[in-house]
N, C-alpha and C positions, 0 to 999 in steps of 0.2 A: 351490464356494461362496466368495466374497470376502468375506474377516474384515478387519474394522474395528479399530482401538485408537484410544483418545486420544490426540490430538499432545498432550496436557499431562502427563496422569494415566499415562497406557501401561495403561488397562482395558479389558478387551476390550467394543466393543459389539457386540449382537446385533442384526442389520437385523430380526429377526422381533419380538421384545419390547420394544426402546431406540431413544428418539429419537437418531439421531446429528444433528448439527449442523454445518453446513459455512461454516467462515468464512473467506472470502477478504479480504487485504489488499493491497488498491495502495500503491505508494508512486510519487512521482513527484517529480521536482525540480522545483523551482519559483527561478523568472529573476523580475525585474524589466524591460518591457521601456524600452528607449533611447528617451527624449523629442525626441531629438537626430533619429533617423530619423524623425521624420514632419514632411515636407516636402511644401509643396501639388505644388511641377511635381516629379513623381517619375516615369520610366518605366518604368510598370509593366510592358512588356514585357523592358525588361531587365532587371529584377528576376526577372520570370520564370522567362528561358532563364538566367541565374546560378545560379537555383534547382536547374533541371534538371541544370545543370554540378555542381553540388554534394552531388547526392540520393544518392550511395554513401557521403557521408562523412556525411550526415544517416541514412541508415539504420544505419549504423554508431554513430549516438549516443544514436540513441532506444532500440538494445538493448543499450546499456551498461549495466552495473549500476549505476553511483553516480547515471543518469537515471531510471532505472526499475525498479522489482520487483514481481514479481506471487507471492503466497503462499497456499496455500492448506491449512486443517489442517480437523482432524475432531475433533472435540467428543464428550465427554460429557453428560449435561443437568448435571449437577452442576457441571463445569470449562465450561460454557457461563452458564449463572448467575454464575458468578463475570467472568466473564470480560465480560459487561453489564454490570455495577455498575462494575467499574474496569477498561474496554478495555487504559489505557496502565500500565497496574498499577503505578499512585504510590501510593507508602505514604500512608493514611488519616489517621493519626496526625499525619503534617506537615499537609495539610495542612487540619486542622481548628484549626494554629496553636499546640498546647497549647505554655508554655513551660518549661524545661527544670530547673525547679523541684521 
């Protein structure tokens, strides 16, 4: 039998009687691209075979970690609820503004 906990809370859920909850997180870097490179007479062939010249060092950067992360946790309903209302879990307080009076 495969026992469940919450990646938040550490309670055990039961797959027989508890909703578990499965939430995945991408993260992916994000470029700006160069305005500079787009030029009408471009050879799109040799852009190509460069491409192809270069596809080990491209593969090599898409499964870098500072480009990409894939995360995946298991929930409680309770640590799932919370976790809907404030995914990036910024304090409430700021930002409803009060000040510090």
């Amino acid at each position: 039998m495969i026992r469940y906990t919450c990646d938040r809370c550490k309670r055990d859920i039961d797959p027989s009687t508890d909703l578990r909850y499965i939430v995945t997180v991408e993260i992916e870097a994000a470029g700006e691209a160069d305005v500079t490179d787009l030029v009408d007479e471009v050879d799109h062939l040799e852009e190509l075979q460069e491409m192809l010249q270069a596809s080990d060092e491209i593969c090599a950067a898409v499964f870098d970690d500072d480009l990409y992360q894939r995360k995946q946790f298991d929930l409680c309903k309770c640590c799932f609820q919370q976790y809907i209302r404030n995914p990036l879990a910024r304090d409430t307080s700021a930002a409803m503004g009060y000040s510090k009076n």
